[in-house]
Backbone bond lengths (Angstrom), bond angles and torsions (degrees), N, CA, C in turn:
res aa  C-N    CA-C-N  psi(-1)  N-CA   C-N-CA  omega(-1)  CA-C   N-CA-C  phi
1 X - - - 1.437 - - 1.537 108.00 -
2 X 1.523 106.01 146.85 1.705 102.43 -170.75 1.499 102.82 -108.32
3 X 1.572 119.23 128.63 1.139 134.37 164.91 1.275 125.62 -31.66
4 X 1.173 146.05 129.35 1.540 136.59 160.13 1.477 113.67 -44.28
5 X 1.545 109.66 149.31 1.406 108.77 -167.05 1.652 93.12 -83.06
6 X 0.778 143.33 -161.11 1.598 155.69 143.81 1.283 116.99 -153.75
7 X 1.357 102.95 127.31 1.338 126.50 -172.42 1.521 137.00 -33.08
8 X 0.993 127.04 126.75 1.515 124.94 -149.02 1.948 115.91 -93.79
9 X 1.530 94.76 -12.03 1.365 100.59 -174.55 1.398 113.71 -48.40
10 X 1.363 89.88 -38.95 1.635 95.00 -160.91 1.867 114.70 -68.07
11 X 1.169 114.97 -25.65 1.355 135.62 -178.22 1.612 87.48 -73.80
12 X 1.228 131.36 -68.39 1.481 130.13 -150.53 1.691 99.60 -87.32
13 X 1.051 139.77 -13.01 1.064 113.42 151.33 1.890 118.15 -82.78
14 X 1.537 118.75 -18.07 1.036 86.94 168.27 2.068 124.39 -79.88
15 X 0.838 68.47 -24.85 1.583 77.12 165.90 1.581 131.51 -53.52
16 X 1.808 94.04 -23.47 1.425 109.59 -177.54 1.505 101.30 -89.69
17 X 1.348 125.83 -24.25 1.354 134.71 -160.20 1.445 95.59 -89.91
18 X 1.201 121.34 -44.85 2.023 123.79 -176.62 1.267 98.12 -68.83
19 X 1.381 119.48 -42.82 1.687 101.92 179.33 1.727 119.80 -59.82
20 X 1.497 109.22 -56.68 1.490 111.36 165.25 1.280 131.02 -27.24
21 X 1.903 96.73 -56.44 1.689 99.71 169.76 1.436 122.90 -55.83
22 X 1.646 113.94 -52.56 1.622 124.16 -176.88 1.547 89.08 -56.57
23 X 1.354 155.44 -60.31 1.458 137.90 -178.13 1.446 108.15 -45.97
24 X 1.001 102.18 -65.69 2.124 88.34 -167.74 1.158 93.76 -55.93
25 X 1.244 141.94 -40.54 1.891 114.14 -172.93 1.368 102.37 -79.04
26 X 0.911 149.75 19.16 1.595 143.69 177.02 1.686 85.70 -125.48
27 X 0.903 119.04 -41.09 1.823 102.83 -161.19 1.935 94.77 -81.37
28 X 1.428 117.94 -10.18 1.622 109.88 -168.17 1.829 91.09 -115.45
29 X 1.094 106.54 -1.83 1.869 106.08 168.85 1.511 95.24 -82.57
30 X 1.103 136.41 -15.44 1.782 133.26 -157.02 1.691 76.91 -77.54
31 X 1.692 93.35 159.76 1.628 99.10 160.55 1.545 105.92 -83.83
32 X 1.343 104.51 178.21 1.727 112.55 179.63 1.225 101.69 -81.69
33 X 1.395 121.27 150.11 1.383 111.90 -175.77 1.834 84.47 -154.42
34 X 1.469 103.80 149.23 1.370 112.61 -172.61 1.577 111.07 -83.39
35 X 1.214 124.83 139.16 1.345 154.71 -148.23 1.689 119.26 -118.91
36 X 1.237 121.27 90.43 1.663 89.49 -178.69 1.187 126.66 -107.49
37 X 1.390 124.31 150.92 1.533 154.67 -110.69 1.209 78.20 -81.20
38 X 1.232 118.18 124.45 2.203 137.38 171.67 1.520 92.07 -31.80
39 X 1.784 106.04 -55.51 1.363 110.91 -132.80 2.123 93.72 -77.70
40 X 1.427 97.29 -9.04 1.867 71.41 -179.91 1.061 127.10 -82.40
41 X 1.091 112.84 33.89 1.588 112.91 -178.43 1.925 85.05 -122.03
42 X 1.250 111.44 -5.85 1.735 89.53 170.11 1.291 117.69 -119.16
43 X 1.230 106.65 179.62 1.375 150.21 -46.47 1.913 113.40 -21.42
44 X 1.748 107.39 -29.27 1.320 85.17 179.59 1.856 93.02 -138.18
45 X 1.173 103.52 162.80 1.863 112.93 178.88 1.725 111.01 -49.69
46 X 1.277 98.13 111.84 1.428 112.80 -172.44 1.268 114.26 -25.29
47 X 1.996 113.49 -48.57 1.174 110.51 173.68 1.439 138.84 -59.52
48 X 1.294 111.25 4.94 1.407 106.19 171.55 2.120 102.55 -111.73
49 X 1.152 106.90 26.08 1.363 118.11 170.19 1.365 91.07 -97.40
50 X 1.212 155.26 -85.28 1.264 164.26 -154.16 1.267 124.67 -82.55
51 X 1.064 103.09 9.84 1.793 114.05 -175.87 1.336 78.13 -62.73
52 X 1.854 98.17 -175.09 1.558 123.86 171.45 1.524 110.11 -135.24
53 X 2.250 107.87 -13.91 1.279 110.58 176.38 1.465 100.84 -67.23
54 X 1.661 99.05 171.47 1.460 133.00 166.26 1.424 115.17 -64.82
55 X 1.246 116.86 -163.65 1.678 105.81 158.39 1.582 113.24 -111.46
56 X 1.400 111.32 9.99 1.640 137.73 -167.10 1.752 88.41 -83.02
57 X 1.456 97.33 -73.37 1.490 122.25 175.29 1.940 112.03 -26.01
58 X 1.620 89.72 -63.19 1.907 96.61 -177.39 1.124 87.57 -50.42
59 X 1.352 106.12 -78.90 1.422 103.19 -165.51 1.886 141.22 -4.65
60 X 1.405 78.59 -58.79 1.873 99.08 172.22 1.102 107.43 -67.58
61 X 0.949 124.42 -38.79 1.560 134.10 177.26 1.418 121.81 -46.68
62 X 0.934 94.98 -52.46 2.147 130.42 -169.14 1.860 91.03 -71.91
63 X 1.255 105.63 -85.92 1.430 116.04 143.21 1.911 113.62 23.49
64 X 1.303 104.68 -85.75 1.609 129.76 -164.92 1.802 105.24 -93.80
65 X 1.047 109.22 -34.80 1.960 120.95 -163.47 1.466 83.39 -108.37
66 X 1.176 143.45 -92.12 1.721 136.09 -136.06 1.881 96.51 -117.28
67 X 1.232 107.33 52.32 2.063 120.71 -176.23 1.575 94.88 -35.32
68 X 1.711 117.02 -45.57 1.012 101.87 -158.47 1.891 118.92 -93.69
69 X 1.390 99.71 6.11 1.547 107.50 171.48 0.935 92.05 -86.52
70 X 1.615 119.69 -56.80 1.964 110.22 -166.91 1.662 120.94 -50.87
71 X 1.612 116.44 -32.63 1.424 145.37 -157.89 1.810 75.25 -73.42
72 X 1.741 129.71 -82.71 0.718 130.21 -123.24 1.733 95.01 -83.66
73 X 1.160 114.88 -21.78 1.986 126.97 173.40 1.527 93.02 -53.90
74 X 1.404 98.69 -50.89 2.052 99.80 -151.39 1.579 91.69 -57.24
75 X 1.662 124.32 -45.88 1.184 119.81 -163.58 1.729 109.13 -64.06
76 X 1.079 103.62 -38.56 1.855 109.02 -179.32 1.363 99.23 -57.53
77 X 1.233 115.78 -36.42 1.498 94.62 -140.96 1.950 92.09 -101.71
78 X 1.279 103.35 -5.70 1.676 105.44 164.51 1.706 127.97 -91.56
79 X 1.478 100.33 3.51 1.407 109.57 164.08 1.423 122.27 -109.26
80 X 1.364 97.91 28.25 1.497 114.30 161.56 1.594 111.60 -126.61
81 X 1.632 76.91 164.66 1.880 97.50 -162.94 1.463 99.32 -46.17
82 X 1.576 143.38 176.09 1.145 149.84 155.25 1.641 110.71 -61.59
83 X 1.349 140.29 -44.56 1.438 145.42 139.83 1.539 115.71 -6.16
84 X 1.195 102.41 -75.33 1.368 112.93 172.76 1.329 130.04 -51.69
85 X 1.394 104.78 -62.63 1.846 100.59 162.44 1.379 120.42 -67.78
86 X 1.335 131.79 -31.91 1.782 108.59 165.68 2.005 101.02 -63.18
87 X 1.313 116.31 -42.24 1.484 103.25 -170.30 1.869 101.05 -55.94
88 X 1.292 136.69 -44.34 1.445 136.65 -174.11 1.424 104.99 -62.24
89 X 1.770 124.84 -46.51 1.378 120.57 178.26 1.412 97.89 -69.35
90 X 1.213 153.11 -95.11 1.170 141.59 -165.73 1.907 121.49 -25.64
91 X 0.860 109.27 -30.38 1.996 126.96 166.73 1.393 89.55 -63.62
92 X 0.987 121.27 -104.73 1.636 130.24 163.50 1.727 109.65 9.48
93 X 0.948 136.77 -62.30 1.389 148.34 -142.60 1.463 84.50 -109.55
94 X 1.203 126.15 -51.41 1.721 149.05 -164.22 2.079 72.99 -55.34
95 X 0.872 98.43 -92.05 1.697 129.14 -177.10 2.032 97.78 1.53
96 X 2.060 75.17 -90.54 2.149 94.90 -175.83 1.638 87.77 -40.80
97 X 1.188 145.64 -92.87 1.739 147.90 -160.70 1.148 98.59 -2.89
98 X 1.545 126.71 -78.31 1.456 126.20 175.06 1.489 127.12 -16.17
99 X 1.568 120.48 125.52 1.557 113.29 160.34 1.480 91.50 -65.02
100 X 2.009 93.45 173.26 1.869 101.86 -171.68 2.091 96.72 -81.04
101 X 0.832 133.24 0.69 1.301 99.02 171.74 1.993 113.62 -97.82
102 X 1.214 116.57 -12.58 1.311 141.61 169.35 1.249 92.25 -76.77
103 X 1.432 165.22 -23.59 1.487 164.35 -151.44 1.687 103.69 -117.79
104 X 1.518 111.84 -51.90 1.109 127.68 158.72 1.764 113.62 -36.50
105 X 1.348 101.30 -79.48 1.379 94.78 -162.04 1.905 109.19 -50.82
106 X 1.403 82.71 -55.00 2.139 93.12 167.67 1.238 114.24 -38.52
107 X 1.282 141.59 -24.05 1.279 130.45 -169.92 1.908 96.80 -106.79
108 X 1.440 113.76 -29.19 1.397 90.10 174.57 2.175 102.03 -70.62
109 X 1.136 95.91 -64.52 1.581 92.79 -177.94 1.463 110.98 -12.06
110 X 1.426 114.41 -68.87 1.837 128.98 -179.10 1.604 95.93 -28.17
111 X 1.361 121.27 -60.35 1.232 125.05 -177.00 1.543 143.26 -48.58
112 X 1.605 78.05 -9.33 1.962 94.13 -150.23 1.272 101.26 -104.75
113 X 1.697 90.10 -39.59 1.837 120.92 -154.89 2.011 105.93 -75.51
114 X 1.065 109.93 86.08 1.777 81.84 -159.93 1.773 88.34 -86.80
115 X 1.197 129.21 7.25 2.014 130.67 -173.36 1.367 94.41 -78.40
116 X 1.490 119.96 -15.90 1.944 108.02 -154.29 1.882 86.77 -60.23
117 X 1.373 103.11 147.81 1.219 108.63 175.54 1.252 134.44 -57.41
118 X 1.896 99.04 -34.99 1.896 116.70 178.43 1.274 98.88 -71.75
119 X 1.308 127.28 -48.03 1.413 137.30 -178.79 1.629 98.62 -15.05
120 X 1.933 71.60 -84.97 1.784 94.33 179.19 1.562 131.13 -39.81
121 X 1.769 111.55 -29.40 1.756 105.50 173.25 1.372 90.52 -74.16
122 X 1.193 117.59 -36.97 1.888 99.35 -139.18 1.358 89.96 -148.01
123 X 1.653 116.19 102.35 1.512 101.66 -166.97 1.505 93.32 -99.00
124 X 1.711 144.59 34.32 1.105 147.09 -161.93 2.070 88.50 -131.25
125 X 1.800 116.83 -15.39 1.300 97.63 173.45 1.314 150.92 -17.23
126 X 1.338 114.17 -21.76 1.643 111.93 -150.33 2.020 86.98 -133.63
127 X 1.123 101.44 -13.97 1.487 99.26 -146.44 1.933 122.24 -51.39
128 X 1.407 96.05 -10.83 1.584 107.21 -173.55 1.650 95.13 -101.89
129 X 1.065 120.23 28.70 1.760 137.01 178.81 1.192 83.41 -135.21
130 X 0.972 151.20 -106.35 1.386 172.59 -83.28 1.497 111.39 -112.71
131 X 1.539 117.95 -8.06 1.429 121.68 -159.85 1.501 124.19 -81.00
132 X 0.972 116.67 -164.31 1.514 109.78 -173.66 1.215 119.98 -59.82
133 X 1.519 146.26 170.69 1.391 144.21 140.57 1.208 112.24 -14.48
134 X 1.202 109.22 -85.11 1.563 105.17 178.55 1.335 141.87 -32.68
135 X 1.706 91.81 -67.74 2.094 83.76 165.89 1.589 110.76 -75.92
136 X 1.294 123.36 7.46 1.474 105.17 176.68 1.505 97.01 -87.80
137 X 1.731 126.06 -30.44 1.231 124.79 -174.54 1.925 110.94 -63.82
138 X 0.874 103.35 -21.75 1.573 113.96 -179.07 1.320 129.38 -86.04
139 X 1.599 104.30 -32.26 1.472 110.08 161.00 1.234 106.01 -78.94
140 X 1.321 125.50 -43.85 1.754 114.12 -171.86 1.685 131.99 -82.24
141 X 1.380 86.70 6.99 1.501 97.42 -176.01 1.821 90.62 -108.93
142 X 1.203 120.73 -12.40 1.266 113.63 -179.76 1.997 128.52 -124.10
143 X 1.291 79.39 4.01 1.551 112.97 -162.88 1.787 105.65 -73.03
144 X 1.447 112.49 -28.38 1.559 125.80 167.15 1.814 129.22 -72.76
145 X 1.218 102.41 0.95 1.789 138.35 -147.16 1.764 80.10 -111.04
146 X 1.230 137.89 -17.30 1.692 136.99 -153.68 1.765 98.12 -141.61
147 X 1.702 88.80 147.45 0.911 105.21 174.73 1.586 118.44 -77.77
148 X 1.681 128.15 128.39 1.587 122.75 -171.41 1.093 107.62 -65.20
149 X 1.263 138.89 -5.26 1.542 109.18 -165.38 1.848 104.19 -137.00
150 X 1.085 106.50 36.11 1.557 123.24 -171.63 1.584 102.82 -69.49
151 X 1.291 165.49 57.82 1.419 172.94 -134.21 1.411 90.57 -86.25
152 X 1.470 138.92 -17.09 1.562 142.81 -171.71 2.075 101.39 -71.69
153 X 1.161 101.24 -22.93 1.372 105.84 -153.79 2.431 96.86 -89.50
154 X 1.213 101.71 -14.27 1.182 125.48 156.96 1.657 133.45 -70.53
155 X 1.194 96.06 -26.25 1.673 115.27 172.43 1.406 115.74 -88.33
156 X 1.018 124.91 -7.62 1.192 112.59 -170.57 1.806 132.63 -54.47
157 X 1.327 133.03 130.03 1.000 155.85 -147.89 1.733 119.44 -115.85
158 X 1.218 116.92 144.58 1.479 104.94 177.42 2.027 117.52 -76.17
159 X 1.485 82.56 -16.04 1.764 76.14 -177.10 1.648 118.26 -89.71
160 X 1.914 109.14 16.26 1.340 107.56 -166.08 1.443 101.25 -70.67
């Protein structure tokens, strides 16, 4: 004759509970080791707080390392009025000028502020500054390799 099964929850959550415990004593045996703050990488990737390039410089960068972020910016930012893209290049330039704690605060504001006017044409303005880890790691590790004040890197065209 076959036994009744009996229910297994009770086994697998304790099982779930000894594992939890054995982690916190292994994760609080680690030494302390320094951590940095989630938030500096927001609103935008720390590394473009501390750069020393221009936004001429990223640019070239973006350009040669991430073609197809720069490719797909140039197109946004040429289906806007002429207004709009000198107001985003001047932001841009406005931006690199800043020491990083003056860049800092500006980039949370950008975040907060949704009235800024460029915001409002083109809320994709900043975004090849502003982009992920990754392509920000690629422009800024390569972004010193270019000349700052190249205005060619602003023109860009679909037939280049």
């Amino acid at each position: 004759m076959n036994r009744p099964r009996q229910p297994r929850a009770r086994s697998v959550k304790h099982a779930g509970i000894a594992a939890l415990s054995a982690a916190a004593v292994m994760i609080s045996a680690l030494p302390a080791t320094a951590v940095a703050d989630a938030t500096d990488d927001y609103p935008i990737p720390h590394r473009m707080i501390v750069t020393t390039c221009t936004a001429e410089q990223i640019l070239a960068a973006a350009r040669d390392f991430t073609p197809i972020y720069y490719e797909g910016y140039m197109v946004d930012k040429h289906n806007k009025s002429p207004e709009v893209q000198h107001a985003a290049i001047d932001s841009a330039r406005y931006f690199y000028s800043l020491n990083p704690a003056d860049r800092r605060a500006y980039s949370e504001e950008m975040v907060t502020n949704f009235a800024d006017p460029i915001t409002a044409a083109w809320p994709n303005w900043a975004k090849i500054f502003f982009n992920n880890k990754g392509v920000t790691a690629k422009e800024t590790d390569n972004c010193a390799n270019y000349p700052p004040n190249d205005q060619s890197v602003w023109d860009w065209s679909p037939a280049r």
